[in-house]
Biopython code that builds the backbone (N, CA, C, O; Angstrom):
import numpy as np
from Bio.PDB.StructureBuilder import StructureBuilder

atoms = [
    (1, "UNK", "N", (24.397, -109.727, -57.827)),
    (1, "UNK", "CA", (23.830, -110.839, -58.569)),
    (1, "UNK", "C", (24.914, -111.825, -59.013)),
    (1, "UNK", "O", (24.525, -112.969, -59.250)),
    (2, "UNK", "N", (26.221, -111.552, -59.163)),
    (2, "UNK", "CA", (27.011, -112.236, -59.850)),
    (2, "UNK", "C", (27.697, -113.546, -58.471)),
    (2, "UNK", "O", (28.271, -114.610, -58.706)),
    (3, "UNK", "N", (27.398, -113.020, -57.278)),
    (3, "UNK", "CA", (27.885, -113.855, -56.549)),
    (3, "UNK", "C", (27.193, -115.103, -56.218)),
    (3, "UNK", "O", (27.610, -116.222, -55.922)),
    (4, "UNK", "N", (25.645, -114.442, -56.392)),
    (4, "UNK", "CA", (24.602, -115.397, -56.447)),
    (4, "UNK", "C", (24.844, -116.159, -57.210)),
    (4, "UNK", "O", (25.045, -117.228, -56.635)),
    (5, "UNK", "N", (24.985, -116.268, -58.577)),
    (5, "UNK", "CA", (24.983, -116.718, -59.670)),
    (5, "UNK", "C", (26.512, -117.574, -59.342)),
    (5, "UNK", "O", (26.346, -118.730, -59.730)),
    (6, "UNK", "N", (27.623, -117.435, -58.888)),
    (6, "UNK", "CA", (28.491, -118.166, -58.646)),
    (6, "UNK", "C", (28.491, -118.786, -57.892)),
    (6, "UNK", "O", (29.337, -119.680, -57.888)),
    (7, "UNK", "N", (27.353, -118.656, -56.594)),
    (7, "UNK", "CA", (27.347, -119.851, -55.369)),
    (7, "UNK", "C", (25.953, -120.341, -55.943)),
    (7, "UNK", "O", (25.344, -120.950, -55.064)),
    (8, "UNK", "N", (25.441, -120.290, -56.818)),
    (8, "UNK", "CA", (24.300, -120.930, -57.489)),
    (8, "UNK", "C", (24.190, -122.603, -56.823)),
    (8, "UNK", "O", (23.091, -122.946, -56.389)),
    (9, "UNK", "N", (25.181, -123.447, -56.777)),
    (9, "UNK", "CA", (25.365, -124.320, -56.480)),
    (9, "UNK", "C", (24.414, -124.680, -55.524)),
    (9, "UNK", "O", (23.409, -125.361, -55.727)),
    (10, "UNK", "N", (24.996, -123.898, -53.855)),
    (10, "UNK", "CA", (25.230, -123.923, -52.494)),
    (10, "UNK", "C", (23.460, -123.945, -52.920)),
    (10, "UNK", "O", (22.850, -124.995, -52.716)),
    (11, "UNK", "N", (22.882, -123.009, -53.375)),
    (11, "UNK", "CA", (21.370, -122.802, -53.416)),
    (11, "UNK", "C", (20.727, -124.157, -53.813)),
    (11, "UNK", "O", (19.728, -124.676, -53.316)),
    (12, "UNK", "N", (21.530, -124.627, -54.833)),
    (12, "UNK", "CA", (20.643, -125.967, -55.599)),
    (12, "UNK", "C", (20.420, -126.945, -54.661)),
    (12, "UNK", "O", (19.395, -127.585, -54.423)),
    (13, "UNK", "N", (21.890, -126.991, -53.982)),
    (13, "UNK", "CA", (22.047, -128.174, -53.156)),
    (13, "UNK", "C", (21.068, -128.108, -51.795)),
    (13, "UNK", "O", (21.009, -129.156, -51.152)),
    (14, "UNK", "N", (20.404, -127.124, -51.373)),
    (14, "UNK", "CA", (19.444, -127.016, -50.374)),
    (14, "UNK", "C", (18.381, -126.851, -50.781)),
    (14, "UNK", "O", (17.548, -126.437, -49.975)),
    (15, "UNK", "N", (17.942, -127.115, -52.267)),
    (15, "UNK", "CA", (16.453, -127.368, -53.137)),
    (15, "UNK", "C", (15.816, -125.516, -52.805)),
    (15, "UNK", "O", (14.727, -125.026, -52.506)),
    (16, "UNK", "N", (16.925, -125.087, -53.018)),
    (16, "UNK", "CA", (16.386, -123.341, -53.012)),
    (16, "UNK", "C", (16.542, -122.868, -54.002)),
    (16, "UNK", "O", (17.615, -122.976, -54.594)),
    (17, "UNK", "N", (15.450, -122.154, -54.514)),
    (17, "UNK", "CA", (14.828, -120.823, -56.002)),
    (17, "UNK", "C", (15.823, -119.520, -55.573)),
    (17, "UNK", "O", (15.845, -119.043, -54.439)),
    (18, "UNK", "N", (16.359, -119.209, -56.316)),
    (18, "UNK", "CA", (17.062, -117.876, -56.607)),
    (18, "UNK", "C", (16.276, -117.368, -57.497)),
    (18, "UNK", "O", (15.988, -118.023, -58.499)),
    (19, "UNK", "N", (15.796, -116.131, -57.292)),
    (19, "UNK", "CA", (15.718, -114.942, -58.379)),
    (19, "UNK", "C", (15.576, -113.612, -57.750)),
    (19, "UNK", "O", (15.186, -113.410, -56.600)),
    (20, "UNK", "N", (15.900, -112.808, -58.539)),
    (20, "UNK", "CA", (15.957, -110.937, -58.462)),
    (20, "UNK", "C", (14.629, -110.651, -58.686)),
    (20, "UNK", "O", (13.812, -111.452, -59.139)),
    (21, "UNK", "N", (14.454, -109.732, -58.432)),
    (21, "UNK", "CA", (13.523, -108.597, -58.458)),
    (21, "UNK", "C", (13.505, -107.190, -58.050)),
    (21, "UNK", "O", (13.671, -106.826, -56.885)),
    (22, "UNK", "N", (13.233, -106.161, -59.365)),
    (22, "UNK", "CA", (14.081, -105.010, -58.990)),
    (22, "UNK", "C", (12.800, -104.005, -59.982)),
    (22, "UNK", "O", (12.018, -104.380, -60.856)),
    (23, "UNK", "N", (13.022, -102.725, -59.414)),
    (23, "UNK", "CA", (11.951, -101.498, -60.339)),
    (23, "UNK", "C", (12.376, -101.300, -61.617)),
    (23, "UNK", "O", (11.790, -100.526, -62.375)),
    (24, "UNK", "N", (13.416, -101.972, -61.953)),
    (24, "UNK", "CA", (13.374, -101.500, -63.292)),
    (24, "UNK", "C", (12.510, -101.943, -64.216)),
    (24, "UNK", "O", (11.361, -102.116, -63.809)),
    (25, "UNK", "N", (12.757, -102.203, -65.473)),
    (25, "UNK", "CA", (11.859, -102.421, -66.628)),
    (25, "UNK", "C", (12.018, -103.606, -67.327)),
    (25, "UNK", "O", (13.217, -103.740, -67.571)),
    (26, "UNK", "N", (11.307, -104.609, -67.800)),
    (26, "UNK", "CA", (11.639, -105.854, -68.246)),
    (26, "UNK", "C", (12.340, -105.847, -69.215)),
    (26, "UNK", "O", (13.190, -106.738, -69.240)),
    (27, "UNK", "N", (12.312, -105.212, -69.988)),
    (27, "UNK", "CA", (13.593, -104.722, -71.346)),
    (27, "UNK", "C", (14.879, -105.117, -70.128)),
    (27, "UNK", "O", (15.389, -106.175, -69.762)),
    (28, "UNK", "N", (15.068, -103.662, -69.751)),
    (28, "UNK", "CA", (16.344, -103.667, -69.042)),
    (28, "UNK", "C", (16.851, -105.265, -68.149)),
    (28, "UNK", "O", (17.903, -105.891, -68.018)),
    (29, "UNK", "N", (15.861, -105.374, -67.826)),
    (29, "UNK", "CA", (16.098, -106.278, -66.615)),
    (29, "UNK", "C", (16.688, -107.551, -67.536)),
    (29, "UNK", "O", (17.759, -108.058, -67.202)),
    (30, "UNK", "N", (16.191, -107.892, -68.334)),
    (30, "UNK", "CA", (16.425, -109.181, -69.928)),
    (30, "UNK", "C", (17.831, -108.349, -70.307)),
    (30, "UNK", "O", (18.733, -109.184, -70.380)),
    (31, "UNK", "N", (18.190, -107.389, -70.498)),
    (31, "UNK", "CA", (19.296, -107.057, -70.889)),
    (31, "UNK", "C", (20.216, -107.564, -69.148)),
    (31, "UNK", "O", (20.666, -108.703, -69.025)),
    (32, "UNK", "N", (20.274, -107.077, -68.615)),
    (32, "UNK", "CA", (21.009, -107.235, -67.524)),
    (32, "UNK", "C", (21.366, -108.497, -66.735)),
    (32, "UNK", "O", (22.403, -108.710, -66.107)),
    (33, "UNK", "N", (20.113, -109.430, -66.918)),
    (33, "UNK", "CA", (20.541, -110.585, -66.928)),
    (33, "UNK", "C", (21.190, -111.454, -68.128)),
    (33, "UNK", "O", (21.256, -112.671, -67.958)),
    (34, "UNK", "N", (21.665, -110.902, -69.309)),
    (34, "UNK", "CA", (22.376, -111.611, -70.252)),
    (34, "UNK", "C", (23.747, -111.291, -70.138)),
    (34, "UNK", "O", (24.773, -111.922, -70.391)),
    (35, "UNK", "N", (23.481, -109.980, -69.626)),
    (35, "UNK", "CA", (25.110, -109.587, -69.454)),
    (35, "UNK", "C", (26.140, -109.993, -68.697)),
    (35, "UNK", "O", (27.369, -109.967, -68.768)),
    (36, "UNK", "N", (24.840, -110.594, -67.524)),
    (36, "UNK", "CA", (25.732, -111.180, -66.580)),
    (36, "UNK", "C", (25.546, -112.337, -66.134)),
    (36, "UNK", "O", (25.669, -112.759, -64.984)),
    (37, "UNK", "N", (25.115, -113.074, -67.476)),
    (37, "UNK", "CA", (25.192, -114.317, -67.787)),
    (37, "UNK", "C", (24.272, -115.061, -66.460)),
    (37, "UNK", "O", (24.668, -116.165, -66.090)),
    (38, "UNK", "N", (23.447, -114.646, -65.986)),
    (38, "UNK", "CA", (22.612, -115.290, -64.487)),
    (38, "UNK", "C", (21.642, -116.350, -65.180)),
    (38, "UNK", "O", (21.075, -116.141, -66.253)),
    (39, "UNK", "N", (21.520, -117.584, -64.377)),
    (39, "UNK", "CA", (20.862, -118.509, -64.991)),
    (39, "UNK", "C", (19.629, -118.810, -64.241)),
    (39, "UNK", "O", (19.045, -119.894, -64.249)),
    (40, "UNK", "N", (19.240, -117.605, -63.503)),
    (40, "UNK", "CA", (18.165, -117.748, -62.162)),
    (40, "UNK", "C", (17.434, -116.489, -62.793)),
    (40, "UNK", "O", (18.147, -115.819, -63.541)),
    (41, "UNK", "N", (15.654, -115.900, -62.549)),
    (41, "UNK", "CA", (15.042, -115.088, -63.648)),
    (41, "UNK", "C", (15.643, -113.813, -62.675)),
    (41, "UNK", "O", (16.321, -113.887, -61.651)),
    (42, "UNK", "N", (15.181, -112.747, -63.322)),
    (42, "UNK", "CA", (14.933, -111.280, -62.619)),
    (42, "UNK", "C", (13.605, -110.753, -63.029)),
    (42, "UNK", "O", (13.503, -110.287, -64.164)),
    (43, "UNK", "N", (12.650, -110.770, -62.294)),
    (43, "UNK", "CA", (11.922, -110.316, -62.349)),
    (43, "UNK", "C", (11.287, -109.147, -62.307)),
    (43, "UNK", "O", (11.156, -108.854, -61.119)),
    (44, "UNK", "N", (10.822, -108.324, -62.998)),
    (44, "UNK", "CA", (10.398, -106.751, -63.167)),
    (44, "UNK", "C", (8.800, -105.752, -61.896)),
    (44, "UNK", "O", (7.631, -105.633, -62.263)),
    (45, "UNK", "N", (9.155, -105.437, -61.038)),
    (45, "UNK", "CA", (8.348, -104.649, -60.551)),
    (45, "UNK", "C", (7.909, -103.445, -60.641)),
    (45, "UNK", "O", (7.380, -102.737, -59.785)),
    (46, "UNK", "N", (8.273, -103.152, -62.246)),
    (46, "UNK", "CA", (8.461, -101.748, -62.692)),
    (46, "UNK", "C", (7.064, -100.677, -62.927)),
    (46, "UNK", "O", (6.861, -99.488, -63.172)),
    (47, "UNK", "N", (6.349, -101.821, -62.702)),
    (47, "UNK", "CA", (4.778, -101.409, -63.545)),
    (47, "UNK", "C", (3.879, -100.646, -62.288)),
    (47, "UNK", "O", (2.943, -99.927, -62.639)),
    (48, "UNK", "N", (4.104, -100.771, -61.153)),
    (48, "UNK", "CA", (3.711, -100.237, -59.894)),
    (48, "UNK", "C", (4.106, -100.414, -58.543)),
    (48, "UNK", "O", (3.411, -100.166, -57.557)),
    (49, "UNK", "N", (5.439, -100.924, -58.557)),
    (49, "UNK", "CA", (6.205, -101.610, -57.637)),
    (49, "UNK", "C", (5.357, -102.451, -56.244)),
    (49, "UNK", "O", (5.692, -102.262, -55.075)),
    (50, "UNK", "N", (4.804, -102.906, -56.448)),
    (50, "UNK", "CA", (3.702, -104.019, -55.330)),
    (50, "UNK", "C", (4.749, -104.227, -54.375)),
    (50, "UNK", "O", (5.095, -103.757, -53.291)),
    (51, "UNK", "N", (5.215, -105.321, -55.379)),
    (51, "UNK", "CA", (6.007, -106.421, -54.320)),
    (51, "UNK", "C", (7.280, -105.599, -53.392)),
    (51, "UNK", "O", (7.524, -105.853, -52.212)),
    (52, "UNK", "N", (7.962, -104.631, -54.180)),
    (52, "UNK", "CA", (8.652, -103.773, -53.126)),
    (52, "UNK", "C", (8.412, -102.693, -52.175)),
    (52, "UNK", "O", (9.102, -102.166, -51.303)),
    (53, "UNK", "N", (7.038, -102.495, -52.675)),
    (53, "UNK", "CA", (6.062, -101.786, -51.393)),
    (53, "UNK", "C", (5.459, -102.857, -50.540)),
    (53, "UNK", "O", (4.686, -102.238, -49.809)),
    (54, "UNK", "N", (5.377, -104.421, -50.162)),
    (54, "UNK", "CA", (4.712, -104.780, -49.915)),
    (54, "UNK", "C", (5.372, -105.570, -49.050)),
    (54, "UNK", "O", (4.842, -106.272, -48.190)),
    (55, "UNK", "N", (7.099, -105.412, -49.374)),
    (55, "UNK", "CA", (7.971, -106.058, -48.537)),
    (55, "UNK", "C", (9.124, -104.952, -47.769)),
    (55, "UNK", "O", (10.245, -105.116, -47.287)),
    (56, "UNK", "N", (8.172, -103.706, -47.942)),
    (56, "UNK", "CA", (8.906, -102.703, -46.958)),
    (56, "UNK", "C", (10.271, -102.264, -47.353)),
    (56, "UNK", "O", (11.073, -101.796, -46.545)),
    (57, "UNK", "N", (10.559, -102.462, -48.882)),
    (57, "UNK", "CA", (11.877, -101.862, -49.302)),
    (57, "UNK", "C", (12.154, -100.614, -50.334)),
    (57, "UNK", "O", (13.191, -99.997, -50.576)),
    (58, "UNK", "N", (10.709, -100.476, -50.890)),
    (58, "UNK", "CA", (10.700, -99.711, -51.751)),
    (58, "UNK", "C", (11.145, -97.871, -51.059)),
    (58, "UNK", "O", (10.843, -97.514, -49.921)),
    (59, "UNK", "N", (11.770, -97.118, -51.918)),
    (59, "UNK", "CA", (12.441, -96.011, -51.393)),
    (59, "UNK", "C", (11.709, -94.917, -52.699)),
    (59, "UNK", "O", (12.079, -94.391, -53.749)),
    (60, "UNK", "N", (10.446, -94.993, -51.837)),
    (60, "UNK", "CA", (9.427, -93.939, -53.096)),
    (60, "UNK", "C", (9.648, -92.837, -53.273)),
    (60, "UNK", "O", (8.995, -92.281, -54.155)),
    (61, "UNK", "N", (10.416, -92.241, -52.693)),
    (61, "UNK", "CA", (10.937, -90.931, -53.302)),
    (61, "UNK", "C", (12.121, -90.738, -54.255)),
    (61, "UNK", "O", (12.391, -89.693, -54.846)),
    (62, "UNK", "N", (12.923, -92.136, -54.331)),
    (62, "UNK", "CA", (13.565, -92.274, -55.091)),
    (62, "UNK", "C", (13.205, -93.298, -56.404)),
    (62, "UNK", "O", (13.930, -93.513, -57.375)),
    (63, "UNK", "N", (12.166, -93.733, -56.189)),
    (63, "UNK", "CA", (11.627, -94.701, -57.154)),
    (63, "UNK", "C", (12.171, -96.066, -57.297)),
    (63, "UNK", "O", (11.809, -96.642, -58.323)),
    (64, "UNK", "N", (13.052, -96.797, -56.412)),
    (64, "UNK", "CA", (13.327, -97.963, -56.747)),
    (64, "UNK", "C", (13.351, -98.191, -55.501)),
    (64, "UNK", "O", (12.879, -97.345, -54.741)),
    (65, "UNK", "N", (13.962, -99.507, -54.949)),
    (65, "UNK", "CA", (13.771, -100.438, -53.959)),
    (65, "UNK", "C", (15.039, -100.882, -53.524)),
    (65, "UNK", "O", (15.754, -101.559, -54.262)),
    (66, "UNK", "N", (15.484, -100.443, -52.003)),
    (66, "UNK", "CA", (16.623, -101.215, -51.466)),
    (66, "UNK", "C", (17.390, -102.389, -51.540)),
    (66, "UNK", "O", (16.823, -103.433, -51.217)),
    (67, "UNK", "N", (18.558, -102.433, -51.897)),
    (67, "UNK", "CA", (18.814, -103.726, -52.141)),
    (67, "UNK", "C", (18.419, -104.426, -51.034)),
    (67, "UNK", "O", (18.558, -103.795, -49.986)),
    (68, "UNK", "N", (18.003, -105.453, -50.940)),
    (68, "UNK", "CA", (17.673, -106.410, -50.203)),
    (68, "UNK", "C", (17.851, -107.743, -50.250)),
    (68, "UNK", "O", (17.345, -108.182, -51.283)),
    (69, "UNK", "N", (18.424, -108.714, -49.486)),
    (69, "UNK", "CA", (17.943, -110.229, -49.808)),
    (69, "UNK", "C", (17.116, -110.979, -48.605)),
    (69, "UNK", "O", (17.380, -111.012, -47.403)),
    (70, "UNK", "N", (16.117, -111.521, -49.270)),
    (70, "UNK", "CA", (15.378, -112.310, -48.399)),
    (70, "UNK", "C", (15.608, -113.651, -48.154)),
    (70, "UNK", "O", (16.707, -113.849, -48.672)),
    (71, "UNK", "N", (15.121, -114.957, -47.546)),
    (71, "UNK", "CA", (14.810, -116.215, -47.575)),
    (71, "UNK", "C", (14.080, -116.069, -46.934)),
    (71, "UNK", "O", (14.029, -115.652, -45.777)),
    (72, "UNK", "N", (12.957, -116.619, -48.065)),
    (72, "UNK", "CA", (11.677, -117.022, -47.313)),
    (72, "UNK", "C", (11.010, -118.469, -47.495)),
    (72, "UNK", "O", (10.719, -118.965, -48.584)),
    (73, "UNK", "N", (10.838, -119.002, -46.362)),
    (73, "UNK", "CA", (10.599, -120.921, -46.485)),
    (73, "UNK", "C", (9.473, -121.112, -47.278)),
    (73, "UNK", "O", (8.958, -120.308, -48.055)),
    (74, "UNK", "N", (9.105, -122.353, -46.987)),
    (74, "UNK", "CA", (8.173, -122.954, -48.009)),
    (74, "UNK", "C", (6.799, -122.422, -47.723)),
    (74, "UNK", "O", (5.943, -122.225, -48.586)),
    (75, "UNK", "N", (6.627, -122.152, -46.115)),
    (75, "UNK", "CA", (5.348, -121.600, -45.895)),
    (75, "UNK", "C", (5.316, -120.301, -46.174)),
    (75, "UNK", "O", (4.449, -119.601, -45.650)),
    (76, "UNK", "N", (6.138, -119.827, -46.937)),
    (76, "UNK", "CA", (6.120, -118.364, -47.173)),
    (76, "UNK", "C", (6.730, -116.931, -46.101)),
    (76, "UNK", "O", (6.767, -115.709, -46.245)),
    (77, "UNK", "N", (7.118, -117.847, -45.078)),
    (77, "UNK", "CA", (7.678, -116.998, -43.609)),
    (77, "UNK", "C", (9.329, -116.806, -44.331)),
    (77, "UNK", "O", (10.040, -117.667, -44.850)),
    (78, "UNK", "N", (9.530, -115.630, -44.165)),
    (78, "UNK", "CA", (10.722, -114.341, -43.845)),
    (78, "UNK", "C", (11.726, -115.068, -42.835)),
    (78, "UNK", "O", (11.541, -114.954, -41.624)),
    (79, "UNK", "N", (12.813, -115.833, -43.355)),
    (79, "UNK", "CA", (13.727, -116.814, -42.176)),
    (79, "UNK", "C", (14.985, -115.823, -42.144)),
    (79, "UNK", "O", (15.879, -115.974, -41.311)),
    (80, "UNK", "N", (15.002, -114.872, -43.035)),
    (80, "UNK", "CA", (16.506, -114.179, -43.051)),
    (80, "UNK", "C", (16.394, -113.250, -44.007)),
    (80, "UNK", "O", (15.845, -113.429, -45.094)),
    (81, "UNK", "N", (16.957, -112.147, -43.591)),
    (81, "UNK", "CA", (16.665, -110.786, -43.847)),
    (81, "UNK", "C", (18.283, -110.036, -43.793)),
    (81, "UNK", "O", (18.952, -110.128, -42.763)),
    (82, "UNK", "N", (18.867, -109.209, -45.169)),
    (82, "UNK", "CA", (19.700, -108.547, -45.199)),
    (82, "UNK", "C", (19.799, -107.843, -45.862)),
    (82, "UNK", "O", (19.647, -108.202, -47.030)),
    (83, "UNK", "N", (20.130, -106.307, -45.591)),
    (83, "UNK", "CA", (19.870, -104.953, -46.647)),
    (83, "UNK", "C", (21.219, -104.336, -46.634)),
    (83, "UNK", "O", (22.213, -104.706, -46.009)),
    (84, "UNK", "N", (21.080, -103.381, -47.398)),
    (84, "UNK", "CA", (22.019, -103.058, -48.096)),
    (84, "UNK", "C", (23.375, -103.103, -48.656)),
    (84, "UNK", "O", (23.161, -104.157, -49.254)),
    (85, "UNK", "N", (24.341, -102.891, -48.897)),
    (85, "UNK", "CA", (25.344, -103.761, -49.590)),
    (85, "UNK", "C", (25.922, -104.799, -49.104)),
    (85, "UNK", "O", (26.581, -105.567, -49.806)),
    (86, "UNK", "N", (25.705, -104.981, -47.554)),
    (86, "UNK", "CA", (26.062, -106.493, -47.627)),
    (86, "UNK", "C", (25.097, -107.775, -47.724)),
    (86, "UNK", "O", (25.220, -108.920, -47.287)),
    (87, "UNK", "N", (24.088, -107.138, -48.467)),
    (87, "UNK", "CA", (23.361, -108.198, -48.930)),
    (87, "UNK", "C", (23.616, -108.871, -50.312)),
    (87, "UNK", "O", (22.905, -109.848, -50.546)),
    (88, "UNK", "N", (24.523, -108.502, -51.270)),
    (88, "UNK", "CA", (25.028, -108.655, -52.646)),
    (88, "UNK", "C", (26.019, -110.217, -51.849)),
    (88, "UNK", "O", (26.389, -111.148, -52.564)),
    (89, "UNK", "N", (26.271, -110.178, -50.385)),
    (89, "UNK", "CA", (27.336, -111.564, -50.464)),
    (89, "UNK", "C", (26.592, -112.529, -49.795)),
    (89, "UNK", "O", (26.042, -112.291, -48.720)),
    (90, "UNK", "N", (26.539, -113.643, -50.384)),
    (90, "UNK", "CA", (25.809, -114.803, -50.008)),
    (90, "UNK", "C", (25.604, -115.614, -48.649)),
    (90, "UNK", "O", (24.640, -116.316, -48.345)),
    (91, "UNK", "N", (26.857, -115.316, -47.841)),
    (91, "UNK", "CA", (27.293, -115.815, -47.266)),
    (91, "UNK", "C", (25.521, -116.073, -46.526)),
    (91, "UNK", "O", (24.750, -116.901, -47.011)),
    (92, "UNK", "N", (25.208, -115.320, -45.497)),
    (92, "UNK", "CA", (23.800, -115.324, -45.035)),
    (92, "UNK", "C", (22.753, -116.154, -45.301)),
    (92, "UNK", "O", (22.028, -116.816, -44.558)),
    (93, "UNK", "N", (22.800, -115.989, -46.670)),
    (93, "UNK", "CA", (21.727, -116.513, -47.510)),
    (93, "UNK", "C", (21.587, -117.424, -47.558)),
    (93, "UNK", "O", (20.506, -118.013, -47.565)),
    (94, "UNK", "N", (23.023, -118.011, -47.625)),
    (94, "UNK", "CA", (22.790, -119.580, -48.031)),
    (94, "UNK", "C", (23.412, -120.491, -46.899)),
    (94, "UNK", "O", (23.755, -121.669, -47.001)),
    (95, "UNK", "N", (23.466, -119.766, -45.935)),
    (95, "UNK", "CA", (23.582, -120.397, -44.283)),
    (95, "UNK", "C", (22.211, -121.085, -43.887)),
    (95, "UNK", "O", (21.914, -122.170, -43.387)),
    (96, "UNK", "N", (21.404, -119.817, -44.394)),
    (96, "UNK", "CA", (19.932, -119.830, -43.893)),
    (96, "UNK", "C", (19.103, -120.834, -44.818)),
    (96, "UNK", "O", (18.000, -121.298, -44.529)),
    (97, "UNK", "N", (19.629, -121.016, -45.660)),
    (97, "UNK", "CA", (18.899, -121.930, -46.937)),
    (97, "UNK", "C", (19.297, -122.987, -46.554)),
    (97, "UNK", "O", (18.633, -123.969, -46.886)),
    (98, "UNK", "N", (20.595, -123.205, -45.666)),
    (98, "UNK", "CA", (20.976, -124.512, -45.266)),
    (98, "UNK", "C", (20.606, -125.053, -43.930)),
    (98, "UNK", "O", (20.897, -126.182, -43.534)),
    (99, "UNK", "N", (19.934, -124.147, -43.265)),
    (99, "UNK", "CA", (19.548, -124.274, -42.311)),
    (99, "UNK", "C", (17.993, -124.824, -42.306)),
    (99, "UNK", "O", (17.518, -125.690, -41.572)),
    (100, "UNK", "N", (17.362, -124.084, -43.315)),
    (100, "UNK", "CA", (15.971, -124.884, -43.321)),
    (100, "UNK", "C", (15.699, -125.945, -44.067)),
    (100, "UNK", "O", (14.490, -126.175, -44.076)),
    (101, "UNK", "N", (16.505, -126.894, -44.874)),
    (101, "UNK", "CA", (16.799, -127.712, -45.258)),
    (101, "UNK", "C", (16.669, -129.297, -44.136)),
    (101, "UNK", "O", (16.071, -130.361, -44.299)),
    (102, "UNK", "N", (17.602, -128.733, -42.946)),
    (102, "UNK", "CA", (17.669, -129.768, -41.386)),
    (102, "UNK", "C", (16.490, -129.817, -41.023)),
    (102, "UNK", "O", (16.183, -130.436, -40.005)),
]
sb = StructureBuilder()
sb.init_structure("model")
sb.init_model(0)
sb.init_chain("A")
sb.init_seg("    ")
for serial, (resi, resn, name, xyz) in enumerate(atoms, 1):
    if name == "N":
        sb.init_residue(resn, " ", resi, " ")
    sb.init_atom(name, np.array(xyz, "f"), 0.0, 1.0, " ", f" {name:<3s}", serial, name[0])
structure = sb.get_structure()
């Protein structure tokens, strides 16, 4: 999250929404985004995890959800897809954010 939050920019400048979403708990999640000072929301899927069952990341035997990062365009289509820890670096992300921008 923190890298996000430091290429925050690169996102603005291609009129792209950043935010998290993770199983934890909205308490936690409000704590965790203060700590690390993120100016984009995190949103809580803690209550029955939908959205991370619904985007094929959730790891139900362990109860939370793969890291993942998505971009998904305006029509709602999946343009770029990256899991596990090298999804924490932007680089991808905001190639692809710059790409649907053209």
């Amino acid at each position: 999250m923190t890298g996000y939050q430091a290429g925050i920019q690169k996102f603005t400048d291609t009129e792209t929404e950043v935010f998290g979403v993770s199983t934890d708990n909205t308490p936690s999640q409000k704590a965790f985004a203060e700590q690390l000072k993120l100016s984009f929301p995190i949103l809580s899927d803690f209550v029955n995890r939908k959205v991370s069952t619904d985007y094929g990341v959730l790891v139900a035997e362990r109860g939370f959800s793969s890291r993942t990062t998505f971009v998904i365009d305006k029509e709602g289509k999946i343009t770029f897809l990256e899991e596990g820890n090298s999804a924490v670096d932007i680089t991808g992300a905001a190639t692809a954010c710059s790409r649907l921008k053209h």
